[in-house]
NUROMAR-195655 format. One record per residue (C-alpha): x, y, z; residue in three letters. Coordinates in nm, 2 decimals, padded with zeros to 4 digits. Example, Ala and Ser with C-alpha at 12.3 -4.5 7.8 and 13.67 -1.06 7.14 Angstrom:
<pts>
{{01.23, -00.45, 00.78}, "Ala"}
{{01.37, -00.11, 00.71}, "Ser"}
</pts>
This chain:
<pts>
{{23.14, -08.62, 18.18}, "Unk"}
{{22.83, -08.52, 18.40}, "Unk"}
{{22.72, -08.32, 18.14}, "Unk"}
{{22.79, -08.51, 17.85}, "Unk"}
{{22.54, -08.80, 18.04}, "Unk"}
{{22.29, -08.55, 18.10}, "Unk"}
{{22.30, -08.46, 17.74}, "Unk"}
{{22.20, -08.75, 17.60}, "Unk"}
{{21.96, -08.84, 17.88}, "Unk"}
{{21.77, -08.57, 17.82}, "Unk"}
{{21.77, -08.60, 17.40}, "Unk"}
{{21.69, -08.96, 17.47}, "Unk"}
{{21.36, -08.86, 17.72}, "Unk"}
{{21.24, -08.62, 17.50}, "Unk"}
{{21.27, -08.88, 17.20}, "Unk"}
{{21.07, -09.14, 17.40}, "Unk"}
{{20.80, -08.93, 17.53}, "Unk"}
{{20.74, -08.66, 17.28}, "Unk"}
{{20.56, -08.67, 16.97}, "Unk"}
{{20.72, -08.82, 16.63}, "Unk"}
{{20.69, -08.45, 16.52}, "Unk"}
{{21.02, -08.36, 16.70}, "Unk"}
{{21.16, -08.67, 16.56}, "Unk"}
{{21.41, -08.53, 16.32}, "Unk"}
{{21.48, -08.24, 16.53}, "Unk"}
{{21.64, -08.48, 16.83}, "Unk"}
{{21.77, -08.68, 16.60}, "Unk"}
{{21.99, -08.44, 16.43}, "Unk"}
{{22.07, -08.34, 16.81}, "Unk"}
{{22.18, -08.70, 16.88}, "Unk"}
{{22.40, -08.70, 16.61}, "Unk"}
{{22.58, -08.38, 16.72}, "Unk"}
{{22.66, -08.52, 17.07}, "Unk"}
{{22.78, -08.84, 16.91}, "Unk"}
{{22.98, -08.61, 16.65}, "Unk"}
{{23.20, -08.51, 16.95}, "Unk"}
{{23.35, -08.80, 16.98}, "Unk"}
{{23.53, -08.84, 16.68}, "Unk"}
{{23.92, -08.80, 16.68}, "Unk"}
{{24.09, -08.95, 16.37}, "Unk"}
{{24.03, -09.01, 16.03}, "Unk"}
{{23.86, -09.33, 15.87}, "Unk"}
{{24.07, -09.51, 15.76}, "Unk"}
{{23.89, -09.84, 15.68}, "Unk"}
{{23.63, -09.87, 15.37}, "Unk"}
{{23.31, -10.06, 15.36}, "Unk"}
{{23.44, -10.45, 15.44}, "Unk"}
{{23.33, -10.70, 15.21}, "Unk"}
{{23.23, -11.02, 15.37}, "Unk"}
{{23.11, -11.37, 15.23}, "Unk"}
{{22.73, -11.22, 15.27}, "Unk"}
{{22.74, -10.90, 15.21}, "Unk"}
{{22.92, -10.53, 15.32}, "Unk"}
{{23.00, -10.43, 15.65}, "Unk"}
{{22.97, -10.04, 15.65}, "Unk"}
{{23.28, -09.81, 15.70}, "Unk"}
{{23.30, -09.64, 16.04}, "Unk"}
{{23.16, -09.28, 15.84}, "Unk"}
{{22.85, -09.45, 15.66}, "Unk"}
{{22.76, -09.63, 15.98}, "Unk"}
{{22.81, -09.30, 16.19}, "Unk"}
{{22.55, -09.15, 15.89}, "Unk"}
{{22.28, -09.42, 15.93}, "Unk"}
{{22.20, -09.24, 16.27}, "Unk"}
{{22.03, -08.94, 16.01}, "Unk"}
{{21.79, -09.17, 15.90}, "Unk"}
{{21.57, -09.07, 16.16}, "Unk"}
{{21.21, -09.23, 16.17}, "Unk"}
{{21.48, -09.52, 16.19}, "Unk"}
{{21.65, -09.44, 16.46}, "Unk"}
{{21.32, -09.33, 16.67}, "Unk"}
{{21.15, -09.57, 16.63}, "Unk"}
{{21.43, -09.86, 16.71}, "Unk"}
{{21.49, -09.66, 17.00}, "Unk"}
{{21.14, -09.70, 17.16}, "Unk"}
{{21.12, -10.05, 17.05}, "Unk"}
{{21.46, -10.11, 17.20}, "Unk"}
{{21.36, -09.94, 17.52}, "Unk"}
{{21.03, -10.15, 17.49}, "Unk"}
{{21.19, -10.46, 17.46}, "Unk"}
{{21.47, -10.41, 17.72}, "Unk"}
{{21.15, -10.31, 17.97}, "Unk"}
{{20.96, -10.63, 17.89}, "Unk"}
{{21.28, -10.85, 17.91}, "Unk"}
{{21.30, -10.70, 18.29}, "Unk"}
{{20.97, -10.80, 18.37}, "Unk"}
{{20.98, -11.20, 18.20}, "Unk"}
{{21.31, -11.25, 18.37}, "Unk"}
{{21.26, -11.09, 18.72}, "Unk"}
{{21.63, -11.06, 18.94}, "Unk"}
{{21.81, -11.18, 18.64}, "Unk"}
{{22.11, -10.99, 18.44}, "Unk"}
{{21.98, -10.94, 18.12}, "Unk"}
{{22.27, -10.98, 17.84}, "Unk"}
{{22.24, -10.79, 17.52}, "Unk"}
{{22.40, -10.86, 17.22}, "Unk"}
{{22.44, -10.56, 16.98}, "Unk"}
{{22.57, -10.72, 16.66}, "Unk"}
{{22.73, -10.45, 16.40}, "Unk"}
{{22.73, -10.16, 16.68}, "Unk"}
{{22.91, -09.90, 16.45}, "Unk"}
{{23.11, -09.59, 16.61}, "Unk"}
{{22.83, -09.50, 16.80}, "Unk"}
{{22.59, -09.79, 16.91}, "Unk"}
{{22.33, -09.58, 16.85}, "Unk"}
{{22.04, -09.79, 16.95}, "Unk"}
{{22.13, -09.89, 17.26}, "Unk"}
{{22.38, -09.65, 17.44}, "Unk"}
{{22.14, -09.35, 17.45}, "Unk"}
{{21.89, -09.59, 17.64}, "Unk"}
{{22.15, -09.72, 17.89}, "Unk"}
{{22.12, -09.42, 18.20}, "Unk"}
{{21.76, -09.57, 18.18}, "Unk"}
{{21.84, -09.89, 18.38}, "Unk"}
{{22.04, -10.01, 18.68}, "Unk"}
{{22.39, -10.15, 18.54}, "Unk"}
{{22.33, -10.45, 18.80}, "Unk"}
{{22.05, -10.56, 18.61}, "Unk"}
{{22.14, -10.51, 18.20}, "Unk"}
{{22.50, -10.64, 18.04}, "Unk"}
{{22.55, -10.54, 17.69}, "Unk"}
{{22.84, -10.73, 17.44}, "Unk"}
{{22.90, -10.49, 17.18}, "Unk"}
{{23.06, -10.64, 16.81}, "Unk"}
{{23.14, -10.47, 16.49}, "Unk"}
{{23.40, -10.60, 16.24}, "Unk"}
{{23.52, -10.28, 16.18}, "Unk"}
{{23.84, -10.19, 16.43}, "Unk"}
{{23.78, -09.83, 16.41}, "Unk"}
{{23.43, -09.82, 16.47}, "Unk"}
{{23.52, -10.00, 16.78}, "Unk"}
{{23.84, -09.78, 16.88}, "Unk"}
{{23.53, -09.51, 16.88}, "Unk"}
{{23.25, -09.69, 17.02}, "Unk"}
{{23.54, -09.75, 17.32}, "Unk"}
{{23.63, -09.39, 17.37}, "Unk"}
{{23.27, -09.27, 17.40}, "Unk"}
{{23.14, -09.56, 17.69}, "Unk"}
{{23.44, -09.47, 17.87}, "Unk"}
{{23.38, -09.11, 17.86}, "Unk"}
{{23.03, -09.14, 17.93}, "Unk"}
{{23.16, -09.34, 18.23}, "Unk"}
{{22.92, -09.66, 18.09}, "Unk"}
{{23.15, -09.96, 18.13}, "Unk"}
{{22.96, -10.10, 18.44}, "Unk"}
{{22.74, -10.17, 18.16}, "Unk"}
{{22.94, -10.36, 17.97}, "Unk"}
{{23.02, -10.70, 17.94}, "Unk"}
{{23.25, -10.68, 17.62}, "Unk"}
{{23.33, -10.52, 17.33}, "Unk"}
{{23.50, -10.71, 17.05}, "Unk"}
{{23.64, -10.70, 16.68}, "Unk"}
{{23.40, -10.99, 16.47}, "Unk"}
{{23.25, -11.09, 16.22}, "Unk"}
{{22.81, -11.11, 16.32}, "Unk"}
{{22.76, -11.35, 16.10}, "Unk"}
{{23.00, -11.61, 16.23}, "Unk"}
{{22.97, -11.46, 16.57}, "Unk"}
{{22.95, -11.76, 16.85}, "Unk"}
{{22.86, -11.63, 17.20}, "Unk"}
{{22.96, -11.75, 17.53}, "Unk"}
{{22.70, -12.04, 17.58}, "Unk"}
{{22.75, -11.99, 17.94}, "Unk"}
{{22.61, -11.65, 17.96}, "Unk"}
{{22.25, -11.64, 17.79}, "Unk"}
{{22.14, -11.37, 17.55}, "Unk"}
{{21.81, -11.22, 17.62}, "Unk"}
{{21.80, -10.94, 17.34}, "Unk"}
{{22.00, -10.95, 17.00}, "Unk"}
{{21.98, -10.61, 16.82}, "Unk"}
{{22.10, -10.65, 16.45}, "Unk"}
{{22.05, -10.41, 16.23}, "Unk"}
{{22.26, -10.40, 15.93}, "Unk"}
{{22.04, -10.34, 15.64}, "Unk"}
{{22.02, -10.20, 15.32}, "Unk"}
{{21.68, -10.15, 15.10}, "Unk"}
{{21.51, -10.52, 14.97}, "Unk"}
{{21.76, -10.69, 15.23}, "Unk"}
{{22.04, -10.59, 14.97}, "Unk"}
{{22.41, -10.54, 15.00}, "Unk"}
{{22.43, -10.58, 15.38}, "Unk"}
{{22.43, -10.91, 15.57}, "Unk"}
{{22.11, -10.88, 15.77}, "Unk"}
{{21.97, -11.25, 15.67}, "Unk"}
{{22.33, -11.43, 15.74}, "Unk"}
{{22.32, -11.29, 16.05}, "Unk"}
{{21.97, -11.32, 16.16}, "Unk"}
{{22.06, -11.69, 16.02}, "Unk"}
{{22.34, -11.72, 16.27}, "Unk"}
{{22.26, -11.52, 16.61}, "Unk"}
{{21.87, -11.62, 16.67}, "Unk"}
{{21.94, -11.98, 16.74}, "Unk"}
{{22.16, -11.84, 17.01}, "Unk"}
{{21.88, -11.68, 17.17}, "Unk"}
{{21.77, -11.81, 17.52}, "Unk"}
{{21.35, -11.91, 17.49}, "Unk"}
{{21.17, -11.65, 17.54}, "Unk"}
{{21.45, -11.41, 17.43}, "Unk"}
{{21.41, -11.08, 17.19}, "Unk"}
{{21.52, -11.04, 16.85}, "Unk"}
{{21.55, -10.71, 16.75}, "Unk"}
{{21.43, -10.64, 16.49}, "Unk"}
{{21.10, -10.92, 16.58}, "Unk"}
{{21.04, -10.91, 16.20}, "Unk"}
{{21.16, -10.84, 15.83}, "Unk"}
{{20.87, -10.91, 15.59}, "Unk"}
{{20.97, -10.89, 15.22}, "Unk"}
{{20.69, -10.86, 14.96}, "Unk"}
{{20.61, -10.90, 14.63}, "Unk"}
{{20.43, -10.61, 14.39}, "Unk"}
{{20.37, -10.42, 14.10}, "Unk"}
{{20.36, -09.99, 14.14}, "Unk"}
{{20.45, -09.70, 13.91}, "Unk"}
{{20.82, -09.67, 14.05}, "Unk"}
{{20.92, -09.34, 13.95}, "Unk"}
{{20.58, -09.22, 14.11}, "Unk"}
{{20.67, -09.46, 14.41}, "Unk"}
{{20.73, -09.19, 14.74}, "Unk"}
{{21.09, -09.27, 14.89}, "Unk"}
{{21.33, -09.17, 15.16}, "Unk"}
{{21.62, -08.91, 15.07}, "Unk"}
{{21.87, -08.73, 15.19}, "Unk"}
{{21.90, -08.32, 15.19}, "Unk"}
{{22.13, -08.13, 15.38}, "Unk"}
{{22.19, -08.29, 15.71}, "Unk"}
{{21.89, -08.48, 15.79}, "Unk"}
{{21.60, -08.72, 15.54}, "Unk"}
{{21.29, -08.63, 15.41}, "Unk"}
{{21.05, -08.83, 15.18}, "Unk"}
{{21.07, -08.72, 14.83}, "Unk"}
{{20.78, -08.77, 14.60}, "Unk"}
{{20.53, -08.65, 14.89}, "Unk"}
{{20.28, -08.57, 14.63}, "Unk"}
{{20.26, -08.93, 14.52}, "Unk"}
{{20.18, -09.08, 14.84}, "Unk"}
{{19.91, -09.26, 14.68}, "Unk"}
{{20.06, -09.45, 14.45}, "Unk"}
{{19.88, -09.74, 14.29}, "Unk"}
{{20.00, -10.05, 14.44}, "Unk"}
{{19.91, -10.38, 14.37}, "Unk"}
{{20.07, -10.66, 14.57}, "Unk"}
{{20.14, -11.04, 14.48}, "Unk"}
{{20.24, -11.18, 14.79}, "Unk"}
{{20.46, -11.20, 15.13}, "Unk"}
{{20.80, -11.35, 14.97}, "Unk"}
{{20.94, -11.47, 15.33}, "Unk"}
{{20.95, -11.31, 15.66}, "Unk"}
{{21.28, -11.30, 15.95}, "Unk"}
{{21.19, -11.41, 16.28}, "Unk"}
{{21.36, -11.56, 16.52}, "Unk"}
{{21.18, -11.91, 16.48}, "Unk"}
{{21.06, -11.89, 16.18}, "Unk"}
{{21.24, -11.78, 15.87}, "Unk"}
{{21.00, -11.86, 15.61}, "Unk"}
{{21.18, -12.08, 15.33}, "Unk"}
{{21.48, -11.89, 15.40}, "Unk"}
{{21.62, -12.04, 15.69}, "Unk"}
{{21.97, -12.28, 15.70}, "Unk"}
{{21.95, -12.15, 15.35}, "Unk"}
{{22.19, -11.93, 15.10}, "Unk"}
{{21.90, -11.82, 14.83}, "Unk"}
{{21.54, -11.81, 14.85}, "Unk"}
{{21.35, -11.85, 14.51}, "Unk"}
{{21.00, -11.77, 14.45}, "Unk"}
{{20.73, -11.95, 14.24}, "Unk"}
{{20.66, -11.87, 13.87}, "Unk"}
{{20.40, -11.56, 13.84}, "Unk"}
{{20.21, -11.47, 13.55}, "Unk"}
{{20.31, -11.17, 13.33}, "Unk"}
{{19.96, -10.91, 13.41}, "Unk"}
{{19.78, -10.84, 13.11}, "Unk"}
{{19.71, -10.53, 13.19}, "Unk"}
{{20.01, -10.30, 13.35}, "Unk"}
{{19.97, -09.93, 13.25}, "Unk"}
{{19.94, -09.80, 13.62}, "Unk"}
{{20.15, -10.02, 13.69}, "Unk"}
{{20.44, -10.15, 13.52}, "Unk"}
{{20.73, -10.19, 13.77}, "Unk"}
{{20.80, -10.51, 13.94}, "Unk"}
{{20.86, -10.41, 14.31}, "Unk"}
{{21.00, -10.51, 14.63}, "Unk"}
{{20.82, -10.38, 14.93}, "Unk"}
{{21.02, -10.38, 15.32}, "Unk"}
{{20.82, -10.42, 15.61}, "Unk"}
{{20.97, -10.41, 15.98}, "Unk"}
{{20.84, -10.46, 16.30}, "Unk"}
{{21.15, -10.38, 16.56}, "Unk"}
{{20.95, -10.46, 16.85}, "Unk"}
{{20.55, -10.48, 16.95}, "Unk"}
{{20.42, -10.14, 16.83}, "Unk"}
{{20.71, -09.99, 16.65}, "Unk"}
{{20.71, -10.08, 16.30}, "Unk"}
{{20.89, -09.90, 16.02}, "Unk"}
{{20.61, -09.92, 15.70}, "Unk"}
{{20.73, -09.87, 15.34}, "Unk"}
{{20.95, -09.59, 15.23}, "Unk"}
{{20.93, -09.49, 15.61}, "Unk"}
{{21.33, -09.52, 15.61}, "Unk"}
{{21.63, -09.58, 15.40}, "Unk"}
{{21.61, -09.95, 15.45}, "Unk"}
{{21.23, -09.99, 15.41}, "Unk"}
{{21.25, -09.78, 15.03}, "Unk"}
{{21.07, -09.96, 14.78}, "Unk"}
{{21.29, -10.15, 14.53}, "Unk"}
{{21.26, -10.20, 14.16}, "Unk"}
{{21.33, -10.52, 14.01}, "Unk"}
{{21.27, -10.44, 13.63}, "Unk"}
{{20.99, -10.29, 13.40}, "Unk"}
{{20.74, -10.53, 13.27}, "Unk"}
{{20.77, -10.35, 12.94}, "Unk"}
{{21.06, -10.57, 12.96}, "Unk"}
{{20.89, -10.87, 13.00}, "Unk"}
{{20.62, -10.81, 12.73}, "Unk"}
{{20.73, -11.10, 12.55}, "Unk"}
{{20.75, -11.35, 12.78}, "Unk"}
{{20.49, -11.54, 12.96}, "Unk"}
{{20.59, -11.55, 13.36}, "Unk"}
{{20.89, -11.51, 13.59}, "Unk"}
{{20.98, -11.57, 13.89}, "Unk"}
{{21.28, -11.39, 14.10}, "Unk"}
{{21.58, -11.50, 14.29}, "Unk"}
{{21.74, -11.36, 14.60}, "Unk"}
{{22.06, -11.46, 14.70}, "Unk"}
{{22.33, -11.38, 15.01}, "Unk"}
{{22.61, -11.53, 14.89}, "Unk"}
{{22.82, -11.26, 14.81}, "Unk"}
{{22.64, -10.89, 14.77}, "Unk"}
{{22.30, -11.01, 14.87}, "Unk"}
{{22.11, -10.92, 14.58}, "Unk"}
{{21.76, -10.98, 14.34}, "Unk"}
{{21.76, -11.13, 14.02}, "Unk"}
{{21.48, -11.21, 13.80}, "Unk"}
{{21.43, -11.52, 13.55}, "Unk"}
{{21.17, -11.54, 13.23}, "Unk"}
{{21.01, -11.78, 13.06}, "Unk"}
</pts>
């Protein structure tokens, strides 16, 4: 057990002090120690929910891969846990880690990091054998001093304990454009259970509005056993963009919030669109202070294409639709 702690203590160090150079390398390392762990066969699928899919123990064991992702909620993580020490001097400070996986990969590697008397973590995922897994490795790792609870549920109906105040919320259960996964339902629901002053991680999701030459557009893929951005040689893509859409925060979920849909205004079909004639959408995230995932900087932060507006040649505007009822999912309307 000594050595498996050390292990990931020292993976974890390097990540957090070394340049973001050696980013893919320790996190392809971090993968492999976690890899150890598993014992049985998945034998639960993705879970559909009322708001989107709740991954399968394998594709949220995979996420870990996507490694600028990873990184860079790690330091942010470790940022925000550091900061919440310091605002709340001699206090417990309770994290909530909503959608956890197998692995609870953003927050376990930074636990031999703190004193156990001062940080309590409540682990959730709806998947049972993600946390039949997630079990096994705290307990091997000898971590459960850590621990406040680890639980079957559902994040986005999730109540906590209202006598134990949450400092931190880490929810990250994303897809590209906000799509498929429940991200905004449970942003929706945990935030107002944050204590004032408390983090949510990640601080914010901007979504934007533009118009790009998508097959030209850079993006994150997969080869072999780790990602890499394909398209390098069209990092500088045209762009043009219309507008911020709406944002997540945890006060203020612009024209979003308490809400199932958010629908934008109408917007004029361009006149001239040769460079570019894709109607995208464009991720932003800032996990915490200065660690902020940028477009096509990650899986979830790939640009997304709406439709051509070759298609829309006829028509005079449109506007567009996004919805988390169900798949969370864009659609786009003409007129």
């Amino acid at each position: 057990m000594i050595k498996s702690i050390k292990k990931i203590h020292d993976i974890t160090q390097w990540l957090l002090h070394s340049s973001k150079e050696n980013d893919a390398g320790l996190i392809l390392d971090l993968y492999n120690f976690y890899a150890q762990f598993q014992t049985e066969e998945d034998n639960e699928g993705d879970i559909t929910l009322k708001n989107g899919i709740a991954l399968s123990k394998k594709h949220a064991s995979d996420c870990i891969k996507d490694y600028k992702r990873t990184a860079c909620f790690l330091r942010g993580i470790y940022k925000a846990i550091s900061t919440c020490l310091q605002k709340f001097p001699n206090t417990e400070i309770n994290i909530l880690y909503a959608g956890c996986g197998p692995y609870a990969p953003l927050l376990l590697p930074l636990l031999s990091f703190f004193e156990s008397k001062y940080i309590k973590a409540t682990l959730i995922d709806i998947n049972q054998s993600s946390i039949v897994v997630v079990k096994k490795i705290i307990s091997e790792l000898g971590y459960k001093t850590y621990i406040s609870d680890i639980t079957i549920a559902d994040a986005t109906q999730y109540k906590h304990n209202k006598n134990i105040p949450l400092h931190i919320i880490i929810a990250e259960t994303m897809f590209h454009a906000l799509t498929k996964e429940p991200q905004v339902a449970i942003t929706q629901n945990l935030a107002p259970q944050l204590i004032e002053g408390g983090i949510l991680i990640p601080e914010e999701i901007s979504i934007t509005l533009g118009y790009s030459f998508f097959s030209k557009e850079p993006f994150l893929n997969q080869y072999n056993n780790t990602y890499h951005v394909a398209n390098l040689i069209n990092q500088n893509t045209k762009r043009k963009f219309v507008e911020t859409l709406f944002s997540l925060t945890k006060s203020e979920n612009k024209d979003i919030v308490d809400s199932s849909y958010f629908e934008s205004k109408w917007y004029p079909i361009p006149k001239n669109y040769e460079e570019t004639p894709d109607v995208c959408i464009y991720t932003y995230i800032k996990v915490f202070d200065t660690f902020q995932l940028q477009y096509e900087d990650s899986l979830i932060t790939n640009p997304y294409c709406l439709t051509s507006l070759y298609n829309l040649q006829k028509q005079s505007k449109f506007k567009i639709k996004y919805s988390i009822e169900n798949i969370p999912n864009w659609e786009i309307t003409v007129s």
